[in-house]
Kinemage of the C-alpha trace (Angstrom):
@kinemage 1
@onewidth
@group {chain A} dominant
@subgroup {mainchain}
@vectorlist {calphas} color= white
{ca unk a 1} P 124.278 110.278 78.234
{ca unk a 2} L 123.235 108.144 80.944
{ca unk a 3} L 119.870 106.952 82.035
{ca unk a 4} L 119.361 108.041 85.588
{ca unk a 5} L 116.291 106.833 87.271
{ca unk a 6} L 114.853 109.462 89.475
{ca unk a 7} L 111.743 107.354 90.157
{ca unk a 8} L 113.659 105.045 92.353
{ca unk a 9} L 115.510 108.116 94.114
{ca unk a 10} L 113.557 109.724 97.590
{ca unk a 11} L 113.277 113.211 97.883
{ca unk a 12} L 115.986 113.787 99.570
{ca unk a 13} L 118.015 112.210 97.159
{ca unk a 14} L 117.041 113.431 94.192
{ca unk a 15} L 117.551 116.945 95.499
{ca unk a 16} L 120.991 116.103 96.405
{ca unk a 17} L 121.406 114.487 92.733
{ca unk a 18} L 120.311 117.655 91.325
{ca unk a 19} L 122.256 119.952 93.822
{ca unk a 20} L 125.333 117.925 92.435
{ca unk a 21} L 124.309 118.037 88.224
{ca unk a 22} L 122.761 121.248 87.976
{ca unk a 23} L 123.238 120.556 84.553
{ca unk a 24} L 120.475 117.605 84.414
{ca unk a 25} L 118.087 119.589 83.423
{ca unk a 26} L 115.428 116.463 83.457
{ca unk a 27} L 116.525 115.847 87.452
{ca unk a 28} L 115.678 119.374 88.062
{ca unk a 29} L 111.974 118.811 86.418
{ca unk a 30} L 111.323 115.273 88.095
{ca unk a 31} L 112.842 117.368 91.530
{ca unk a 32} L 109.746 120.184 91.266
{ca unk a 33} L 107.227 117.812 89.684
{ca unk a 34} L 107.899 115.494 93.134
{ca unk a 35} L 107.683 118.671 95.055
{ca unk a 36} L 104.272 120.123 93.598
{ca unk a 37} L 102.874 117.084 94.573
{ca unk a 38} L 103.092 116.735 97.960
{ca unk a 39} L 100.436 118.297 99.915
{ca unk a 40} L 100.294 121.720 101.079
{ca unk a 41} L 101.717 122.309 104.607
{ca unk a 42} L 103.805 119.659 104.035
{ca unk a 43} L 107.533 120.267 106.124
{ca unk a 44} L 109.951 117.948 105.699
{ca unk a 45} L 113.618 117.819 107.451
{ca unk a 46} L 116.391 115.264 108.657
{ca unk a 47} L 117.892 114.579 111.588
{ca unk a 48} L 120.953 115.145 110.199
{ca unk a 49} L 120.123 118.954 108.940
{ca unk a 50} L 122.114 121.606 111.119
{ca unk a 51} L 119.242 123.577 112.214
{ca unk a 52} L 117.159 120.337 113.046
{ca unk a 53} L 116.418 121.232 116.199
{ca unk a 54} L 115.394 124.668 115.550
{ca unk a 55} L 112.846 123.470 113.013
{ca unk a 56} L 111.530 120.533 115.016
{ca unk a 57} L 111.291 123.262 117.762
{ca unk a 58} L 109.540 125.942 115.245
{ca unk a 59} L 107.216 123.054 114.130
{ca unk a 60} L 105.508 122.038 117.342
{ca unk a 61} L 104.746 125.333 118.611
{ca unk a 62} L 103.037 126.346 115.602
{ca unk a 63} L 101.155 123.043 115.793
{ca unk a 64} L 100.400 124.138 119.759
{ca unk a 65} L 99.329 126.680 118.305
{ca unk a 66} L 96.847 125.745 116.081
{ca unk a 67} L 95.315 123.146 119.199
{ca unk a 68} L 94.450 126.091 121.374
């Protein structure tokens, strides 16, 4: 088996990875141990996502929100 090196993988990537080898067990652990350490709160998208816009849209009125 192959050495994959999720260190040098973003996020994003390594999600995808994981998405594609569901079978990589250690990809899956190094996916939620990335996860559970960003902070609480924390959303993250891409441009590139299909509901982009509905998220970015979602996102600032809840920060609005929180202003008033």
């Amino acid at each position: 088996m192959s050495q994959t090196n999720y260190l040098s993988m973003s996020e994003r990537e390594l999600r995808q990875y994981w998405l594609s080898h569901k079978e990589d067990k250690l990809a899956l652990e190094a996916y939620l141990e990335r996860r559970s350490q960003r902070p609480q709160g924390t959303t993250t998208f891409h441009p590139d996502d299909a509901d982009f816009e509905e998220r970015l849209n979602s996102l600032v009125q809840r920060q609005l929100q929180i202003k008033q």
